[in-house]
C-alpha positions as CSV (number, residue, x, y, z in Angstrom):
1,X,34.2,-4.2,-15.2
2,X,30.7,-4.0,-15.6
3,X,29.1,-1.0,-14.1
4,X,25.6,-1.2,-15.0
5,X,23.1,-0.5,-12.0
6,X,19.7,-1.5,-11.4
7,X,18.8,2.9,-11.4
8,X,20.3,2.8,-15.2
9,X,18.4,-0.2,-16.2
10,X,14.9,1.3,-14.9
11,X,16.0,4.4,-16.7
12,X,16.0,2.7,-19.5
13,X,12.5,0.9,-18.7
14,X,10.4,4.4,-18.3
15,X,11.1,5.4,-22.2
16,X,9.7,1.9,-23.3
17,X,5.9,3.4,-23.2
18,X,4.4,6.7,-23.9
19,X,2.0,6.1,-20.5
20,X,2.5,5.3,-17.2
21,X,-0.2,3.7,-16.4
22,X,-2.1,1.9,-19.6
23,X,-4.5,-1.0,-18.2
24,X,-4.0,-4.2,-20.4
25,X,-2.2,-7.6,-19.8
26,X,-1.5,-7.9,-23.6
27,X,1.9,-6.4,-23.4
28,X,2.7,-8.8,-20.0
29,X,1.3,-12.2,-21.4
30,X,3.5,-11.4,-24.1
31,X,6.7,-10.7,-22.1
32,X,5.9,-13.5,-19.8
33,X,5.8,-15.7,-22.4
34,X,9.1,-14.4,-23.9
35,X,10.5,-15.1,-20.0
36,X,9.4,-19.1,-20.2
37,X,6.1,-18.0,-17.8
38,X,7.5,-17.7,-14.4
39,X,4.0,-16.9,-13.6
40,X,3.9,-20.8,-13.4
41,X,6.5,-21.7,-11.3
42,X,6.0,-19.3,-8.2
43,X,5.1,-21.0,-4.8
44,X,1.4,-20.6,-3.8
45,X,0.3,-16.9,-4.4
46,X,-2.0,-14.6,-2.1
47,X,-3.2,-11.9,-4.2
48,X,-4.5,-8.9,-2.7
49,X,-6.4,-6.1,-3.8
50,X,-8.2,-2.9,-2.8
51,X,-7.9,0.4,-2.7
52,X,-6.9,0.9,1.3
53,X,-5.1,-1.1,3.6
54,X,-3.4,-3.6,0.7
55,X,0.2,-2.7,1.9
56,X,-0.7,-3.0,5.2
57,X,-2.8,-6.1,5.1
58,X,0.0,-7.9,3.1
59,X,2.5,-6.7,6.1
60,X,0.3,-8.3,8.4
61,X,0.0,-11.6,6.4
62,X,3.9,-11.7,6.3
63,X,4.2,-11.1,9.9
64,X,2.1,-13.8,10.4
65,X,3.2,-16.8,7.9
66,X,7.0,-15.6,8.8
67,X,5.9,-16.8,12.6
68,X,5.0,-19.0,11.8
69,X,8.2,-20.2,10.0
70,X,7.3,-20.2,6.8
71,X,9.5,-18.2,3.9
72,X,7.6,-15.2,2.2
73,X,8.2,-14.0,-1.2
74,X,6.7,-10.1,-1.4
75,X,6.0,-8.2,-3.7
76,X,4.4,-4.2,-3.6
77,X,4.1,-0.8,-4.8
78,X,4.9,2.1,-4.8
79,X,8.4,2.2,-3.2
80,X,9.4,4.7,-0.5
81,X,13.0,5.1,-0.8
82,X,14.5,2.0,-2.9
83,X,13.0,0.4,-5.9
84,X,14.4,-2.8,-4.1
85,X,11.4,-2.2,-1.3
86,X,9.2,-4.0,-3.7
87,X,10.7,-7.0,-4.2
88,X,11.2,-9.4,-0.8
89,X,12.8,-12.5,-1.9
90,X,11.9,-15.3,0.4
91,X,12.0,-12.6,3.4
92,X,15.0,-10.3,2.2
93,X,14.9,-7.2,-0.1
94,X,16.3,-8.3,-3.3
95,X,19.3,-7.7,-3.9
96,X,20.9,-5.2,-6.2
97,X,23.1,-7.9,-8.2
98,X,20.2,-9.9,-8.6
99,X,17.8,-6.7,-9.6
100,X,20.3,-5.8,-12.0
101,X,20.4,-9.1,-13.3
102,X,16.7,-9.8,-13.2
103,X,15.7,-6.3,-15.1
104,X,18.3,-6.9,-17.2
105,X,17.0,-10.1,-18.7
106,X,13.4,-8.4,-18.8
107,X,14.4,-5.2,-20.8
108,X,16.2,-7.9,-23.2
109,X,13.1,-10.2,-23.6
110,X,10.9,-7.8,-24.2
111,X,13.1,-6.4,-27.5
112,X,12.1,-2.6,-27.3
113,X,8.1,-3.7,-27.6
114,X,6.2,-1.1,-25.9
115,X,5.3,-1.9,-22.3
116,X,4.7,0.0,-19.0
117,X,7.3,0.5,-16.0
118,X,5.5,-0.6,-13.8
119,X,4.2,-4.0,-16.5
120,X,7.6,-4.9,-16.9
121,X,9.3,-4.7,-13.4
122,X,6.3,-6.9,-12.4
123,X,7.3,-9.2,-15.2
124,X,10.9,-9.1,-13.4
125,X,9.7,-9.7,-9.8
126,X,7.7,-12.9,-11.0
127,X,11.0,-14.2,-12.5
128,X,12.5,-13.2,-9.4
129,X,10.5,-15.4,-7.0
130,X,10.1,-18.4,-9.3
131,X,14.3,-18.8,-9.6
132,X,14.0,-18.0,-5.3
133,X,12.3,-21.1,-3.0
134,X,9.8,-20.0,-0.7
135,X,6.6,-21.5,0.9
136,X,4.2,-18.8,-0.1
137,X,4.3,-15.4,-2.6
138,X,2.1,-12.4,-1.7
139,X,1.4,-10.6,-4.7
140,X,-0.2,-6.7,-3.9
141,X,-1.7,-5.2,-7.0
142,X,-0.7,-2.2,-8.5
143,X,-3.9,-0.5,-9.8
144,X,-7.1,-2.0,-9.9
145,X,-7.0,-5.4,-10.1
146,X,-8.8,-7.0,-13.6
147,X,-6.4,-5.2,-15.9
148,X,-3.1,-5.5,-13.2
149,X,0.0,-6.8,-14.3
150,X,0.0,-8.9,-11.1
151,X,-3.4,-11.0,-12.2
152,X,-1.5,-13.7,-14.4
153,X,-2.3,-16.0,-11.6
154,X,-4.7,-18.8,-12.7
155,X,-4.8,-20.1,-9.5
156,X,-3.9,-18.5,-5.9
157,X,-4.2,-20.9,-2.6
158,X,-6.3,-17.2,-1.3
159,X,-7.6,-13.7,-2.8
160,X,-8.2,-11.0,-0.7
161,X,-10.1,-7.6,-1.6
162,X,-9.8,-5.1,1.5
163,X,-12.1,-1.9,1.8
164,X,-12.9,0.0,-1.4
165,X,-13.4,3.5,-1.8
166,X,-13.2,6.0,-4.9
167,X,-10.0,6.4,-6.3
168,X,-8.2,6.4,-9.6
169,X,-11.8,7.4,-11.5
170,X,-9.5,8.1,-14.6
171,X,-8.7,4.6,-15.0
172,X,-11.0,2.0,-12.7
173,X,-14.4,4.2,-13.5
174,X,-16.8,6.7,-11.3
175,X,-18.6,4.9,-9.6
176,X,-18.1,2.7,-6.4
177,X,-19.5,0.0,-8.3
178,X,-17.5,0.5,-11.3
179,X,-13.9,0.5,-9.1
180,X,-15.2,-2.4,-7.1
181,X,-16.1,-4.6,-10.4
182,X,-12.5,-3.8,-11.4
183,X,-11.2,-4.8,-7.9
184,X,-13.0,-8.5,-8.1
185,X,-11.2,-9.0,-10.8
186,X,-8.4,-10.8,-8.7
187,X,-11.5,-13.4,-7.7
188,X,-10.4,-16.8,-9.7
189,X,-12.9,-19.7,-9.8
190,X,-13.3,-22.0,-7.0
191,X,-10.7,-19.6,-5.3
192,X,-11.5,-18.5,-1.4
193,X,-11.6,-14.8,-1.3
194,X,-11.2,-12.8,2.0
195,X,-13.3,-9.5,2.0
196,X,-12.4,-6.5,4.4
197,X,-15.2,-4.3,5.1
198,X,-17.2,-2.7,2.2
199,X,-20.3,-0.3,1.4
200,X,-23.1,-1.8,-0.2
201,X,-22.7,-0.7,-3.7
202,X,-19.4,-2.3,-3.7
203,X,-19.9,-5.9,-1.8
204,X,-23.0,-6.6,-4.4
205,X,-20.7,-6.4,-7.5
206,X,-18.0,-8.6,-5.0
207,X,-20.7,-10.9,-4.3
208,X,-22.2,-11.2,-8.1
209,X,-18.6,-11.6,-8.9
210,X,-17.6,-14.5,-6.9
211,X,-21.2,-16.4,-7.6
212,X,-20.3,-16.2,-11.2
213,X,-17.1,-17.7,-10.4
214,X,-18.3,-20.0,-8.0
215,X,-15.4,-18.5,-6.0
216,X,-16.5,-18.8,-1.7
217,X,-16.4,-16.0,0.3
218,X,-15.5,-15.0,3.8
219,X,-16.6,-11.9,4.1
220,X,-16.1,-9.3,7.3
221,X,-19.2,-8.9,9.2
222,X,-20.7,-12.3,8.1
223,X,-17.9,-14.8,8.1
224,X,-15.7,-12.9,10.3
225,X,-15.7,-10.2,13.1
226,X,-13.1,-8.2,14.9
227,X,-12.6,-5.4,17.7
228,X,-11.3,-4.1,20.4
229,X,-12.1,-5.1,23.8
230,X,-10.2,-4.0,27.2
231,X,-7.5,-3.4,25.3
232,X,-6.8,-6.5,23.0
233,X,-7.9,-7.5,19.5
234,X,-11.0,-10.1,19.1
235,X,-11.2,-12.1,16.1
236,X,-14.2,-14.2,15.3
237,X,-14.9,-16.6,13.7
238,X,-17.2,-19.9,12.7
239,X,-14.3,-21.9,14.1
240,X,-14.1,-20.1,17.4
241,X,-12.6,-17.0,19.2
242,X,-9.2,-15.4,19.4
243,X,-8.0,-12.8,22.1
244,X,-5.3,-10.9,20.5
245,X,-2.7,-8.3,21.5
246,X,-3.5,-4.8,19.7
247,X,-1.9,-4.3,16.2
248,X,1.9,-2.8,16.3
249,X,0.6,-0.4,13.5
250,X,-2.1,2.8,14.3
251,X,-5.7,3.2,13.9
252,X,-8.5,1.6,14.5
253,X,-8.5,1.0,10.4
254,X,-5.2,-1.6,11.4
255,X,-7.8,-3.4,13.0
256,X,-10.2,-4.2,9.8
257,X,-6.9,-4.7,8.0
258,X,-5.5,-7.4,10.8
259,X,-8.8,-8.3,10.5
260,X,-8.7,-10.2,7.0
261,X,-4.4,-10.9,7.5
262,X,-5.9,-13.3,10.4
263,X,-9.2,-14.8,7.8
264,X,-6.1,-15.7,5.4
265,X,-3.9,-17.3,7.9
266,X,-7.1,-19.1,9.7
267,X,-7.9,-20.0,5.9
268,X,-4.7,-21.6,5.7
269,X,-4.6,-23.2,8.9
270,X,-1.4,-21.7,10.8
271,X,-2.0,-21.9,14.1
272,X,-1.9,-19.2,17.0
273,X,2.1,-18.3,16.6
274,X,1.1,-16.8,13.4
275,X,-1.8,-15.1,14.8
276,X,-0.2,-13.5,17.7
277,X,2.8,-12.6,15.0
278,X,0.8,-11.4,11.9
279,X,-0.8,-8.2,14.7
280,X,2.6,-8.0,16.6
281,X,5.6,-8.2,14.2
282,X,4.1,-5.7,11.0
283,X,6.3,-3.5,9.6
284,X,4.9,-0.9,7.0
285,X,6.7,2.7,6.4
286,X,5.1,5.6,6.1
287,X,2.0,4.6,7.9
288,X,1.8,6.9,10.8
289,X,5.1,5.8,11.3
290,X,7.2,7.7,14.1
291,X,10.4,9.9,12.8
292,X,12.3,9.7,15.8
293,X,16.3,10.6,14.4
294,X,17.7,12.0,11.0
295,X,18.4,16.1,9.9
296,X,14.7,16.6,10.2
297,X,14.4,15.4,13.5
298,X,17.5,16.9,14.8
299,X,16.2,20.3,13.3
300,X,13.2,20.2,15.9
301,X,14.5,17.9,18.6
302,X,11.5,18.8,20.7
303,X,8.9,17.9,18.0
304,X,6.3,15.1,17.5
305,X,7.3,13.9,14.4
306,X,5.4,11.4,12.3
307,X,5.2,10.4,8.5
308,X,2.1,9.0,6.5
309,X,1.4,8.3,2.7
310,X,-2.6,7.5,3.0
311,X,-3.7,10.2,-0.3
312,X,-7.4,9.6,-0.5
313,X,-10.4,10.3,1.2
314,X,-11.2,7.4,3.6
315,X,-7.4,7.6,3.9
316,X,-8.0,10.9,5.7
317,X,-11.2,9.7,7.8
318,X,-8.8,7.2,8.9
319,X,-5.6,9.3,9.7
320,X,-8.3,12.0,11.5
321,X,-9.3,8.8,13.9
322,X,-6.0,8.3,14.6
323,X,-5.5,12.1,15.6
324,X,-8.6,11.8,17.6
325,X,-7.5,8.9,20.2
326,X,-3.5,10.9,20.4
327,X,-2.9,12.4,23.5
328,X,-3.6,16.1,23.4
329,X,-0.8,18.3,22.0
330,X,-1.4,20.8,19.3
331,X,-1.1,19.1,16.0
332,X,0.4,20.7,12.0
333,X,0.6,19.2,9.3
334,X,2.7,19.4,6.3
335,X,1.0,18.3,3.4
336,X,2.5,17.6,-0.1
337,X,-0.1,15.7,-2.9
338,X,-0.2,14.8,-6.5
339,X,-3.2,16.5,-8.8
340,X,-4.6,13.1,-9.7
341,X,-5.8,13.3,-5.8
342,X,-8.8,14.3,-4.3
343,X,-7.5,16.8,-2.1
344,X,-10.6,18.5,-0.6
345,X,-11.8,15.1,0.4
346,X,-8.9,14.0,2.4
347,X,-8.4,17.3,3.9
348,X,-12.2,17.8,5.3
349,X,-11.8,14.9,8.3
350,X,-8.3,16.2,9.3
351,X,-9.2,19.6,9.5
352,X,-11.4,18.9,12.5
353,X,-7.8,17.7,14.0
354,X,-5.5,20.0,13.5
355,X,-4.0,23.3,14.2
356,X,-2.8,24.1,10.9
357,X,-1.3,22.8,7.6
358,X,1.5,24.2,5.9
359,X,1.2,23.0,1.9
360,X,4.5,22.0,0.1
361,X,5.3,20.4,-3.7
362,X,6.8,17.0,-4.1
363,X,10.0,17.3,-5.2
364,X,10.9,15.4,-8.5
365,X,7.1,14.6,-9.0
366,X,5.9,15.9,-12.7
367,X,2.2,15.1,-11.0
368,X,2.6,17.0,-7.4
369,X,-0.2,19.6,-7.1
370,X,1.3,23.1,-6.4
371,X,1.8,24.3,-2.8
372,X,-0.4,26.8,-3.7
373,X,-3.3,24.7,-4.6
374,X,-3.3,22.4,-1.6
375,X,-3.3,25.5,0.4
376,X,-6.3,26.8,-1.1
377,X,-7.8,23.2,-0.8
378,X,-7.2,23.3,3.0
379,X,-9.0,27.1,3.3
380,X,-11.6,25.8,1.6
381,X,-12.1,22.9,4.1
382,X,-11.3,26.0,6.9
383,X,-8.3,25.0,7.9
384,X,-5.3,27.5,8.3
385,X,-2.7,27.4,5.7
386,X,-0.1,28.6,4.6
387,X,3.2,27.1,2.0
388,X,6.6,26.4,2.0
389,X,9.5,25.8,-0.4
390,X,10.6,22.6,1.4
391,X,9.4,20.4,4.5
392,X,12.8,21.9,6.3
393,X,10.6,25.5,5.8
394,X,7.7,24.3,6.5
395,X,9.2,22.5,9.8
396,X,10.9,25.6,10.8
397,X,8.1,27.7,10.2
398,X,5.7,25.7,12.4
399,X,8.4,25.1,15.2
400,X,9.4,29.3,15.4
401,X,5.9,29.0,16.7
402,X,5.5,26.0,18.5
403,X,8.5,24.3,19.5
404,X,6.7,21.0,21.2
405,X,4.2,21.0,18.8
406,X,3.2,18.1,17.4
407,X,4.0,17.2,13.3
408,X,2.7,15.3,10.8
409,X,4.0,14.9,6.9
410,X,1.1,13.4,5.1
411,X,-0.2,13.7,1.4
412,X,1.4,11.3,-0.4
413,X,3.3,8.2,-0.4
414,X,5.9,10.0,-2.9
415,X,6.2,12.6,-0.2
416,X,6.9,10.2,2.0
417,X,9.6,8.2,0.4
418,X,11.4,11.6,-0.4
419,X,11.3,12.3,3.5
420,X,12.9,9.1,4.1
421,X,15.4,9.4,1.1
422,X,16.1,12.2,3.0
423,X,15.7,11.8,6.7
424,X,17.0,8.0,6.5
């Protein structure tokens, strides 16, 4: 009987590199190649980048073509809880024969050549989709965008680059400019791209980018515009107005990223079902999403309990808006992160929001900063802190306290797939 598991066969696939992250396409051309290019035989792609609101964005583009009745392959990272999360297989996590089966034949192709997790589990979800009919394949990248495993595309129907902030200096550069250059790297000649909102420094290298490549824009605040008005989402465009219900998922941030989801379904002419579904039907974990039963949740029955992965600065500007428009009700958060973060920066808005933060590790993670670090991060931002051994402690702690109060687990998107490992 065979007993082999798609868990034993990533095993496997983490000791085929030194790195985890090491930004080439060498390695993946090669495997690709070794795979008879499934790269070639995918349905038409729509390849996002950015460094906020990719998940989301794609979410809302899936929404929207799925409608619209139209069958969605999916693919995105990190996971949460299941490695299968990032592979959606004309509308349906993959399954974990087929992930088995598909990682199998990847580790075997590549023949013990050095290459990246994260290279060569792309290389599997590309051979995944093209065996799998489907009208369209959305393709979020990983890190960056030039570099990506995920830019073996020659030619996507759409691109789409939402807002860019600093992040990953180690690897994309330290500059806005630097990041954003990496970022258009998705841009392919003759290609539409869809931009979300942008700072200066980072549209110019966008724009130089896509005049190089003769590659047309429709870029937010020129080509398109949206906001909120009496309670409903307005989308404009040079081909006219839509009135909108308000996006499913939080923050006035949801907005920008509904934003470009409707420029790419506009783009690709699908009609108001789509619309209406792509700001009403998203799903996306973890993004101020509401924990509402589980062991965590019957621990402080009374409790306000939410879960979010944003890590970075504007992350934080975003999550502290959120806070701001909440009703009233005295607000803690627990806060895990990794040390590759900038932890001050995302703290700094959200300590104008809350009561308190409570700092814990993230379990399993060789990169979590220490409880004790985050803490001092949130003191220097002046916000109370203290730290826990676990989010159960922490939870307890707060709710001895403040039984009604209201919670929030934030930090890090490996936080929050351990909460819903957990709490699922």
């Amino acid at each position: 009987m065979n007993t082999k598991t798609s868990d034993a066969v990533l095993d496997r696939m983490m000791a085929l590199h030194p790195k985890i992250i090491d930004l080439t396409l060498d390695r993946v051309w090669r495997l690709l190649a070794a795979l008879d290019n499934p790269q070639l035989k995918l349905p038409p792609v729509i390849h996002i980048a950015g460094t906020n609101g990719k998940g989301s964005t794609q979410a809302m583009i899936r929404a929207g073509l799925e409608g619209a009745g139209r069958s969605v392959h999916a693919y995105t990272s990190p996971h949460l809880a299941r490695f299968h999360e990032r592979i959606r297989l004309a509308g349906n996590l993959i399954s974990e024969p087929d992930l088995t089966a598909v990682l199998d034949e990847c580790y075997l192709a590549n023949g013990g050549e050095n290459i990246t997790y994260f290279e060569i589990t792309t290389c599997a979800a590309l051979l995944a989709f093209s065996r799998c009919k489907a009208d369209y394949t959305l393709l979020e990248v990983g890190l960056g965008g030039r570099l990506d495993a995920t830019n073996v595309v020659d030619e996507p129907v759409v691109t789409v680059i939402t807002p860019v902030s600093i992040d990953h200096e180690q690897y994309l550069g330290d500059t806005l400019g630097k990041i954003a250059a990496e970022k258009a790297g998705i841009i392919k000649p003759g290609v539409p791209c869809i931009v979300g909102p942008q700072e200066d420094e980072a549209l110019e290298v966008i724009e130089y980018t896509a005049a190089r490549l003769g590659a047309p824009l429709l870029v937010h605040g020129q080509h398109w515009h949206v906001h909120e008005e009496n309670g409903r989402l307005i989308y404009q465009d040079e081909t006219g107005l839509r009135d909108l219900p308000l996006p499913n998922l939080l923050g006035a941030h949801q907005f920008q990223n509904a934003g470009a989801a409707l420029a790419v379904l506009r783009h690709l002419s699908m009609g108001d079902t789509a619309y209406e579904a792509a700001v009403s039907n998203a799903d996306w974990p973890a993004r101020m999403q509401r924990l509402k039963t589980g062991p965590l949740t019957e621990q402080a029955p009374q409790v306000e309990m939410w879960l979010d992965g944003g890590h970075n600065a504007a992350a934080g500007t975003a999550l502290a808006d959120v806070l701001a428009k909440m009703p009233q009700r005295p607000t803690h958060i627990i806060c895990g992160m990794l040390n590759t973060k900038d932890v001050t920066g995302y703290l700094a808005p959200l300590s104008r929001q809350v009561a308190s933060l409570t700092a814990v590790s993230i379990p399993g993670e060789a990169a979590t900063l220490s409880a004790e670090e985050t803490a001092a991060a949130a003191t220097k931002v002046g916000l109370p802190s203290s730290v826990a051994a676990s989010v159960s402690d922490a939870l307890k702690a707060i709710t001895d306290k403040d039984p009604q109060a209201r919670v929030l687990i934030c930090g890090s998107l490996y936080l929050a797939g351990n909460i819903l490992r957990e709490n699922g």
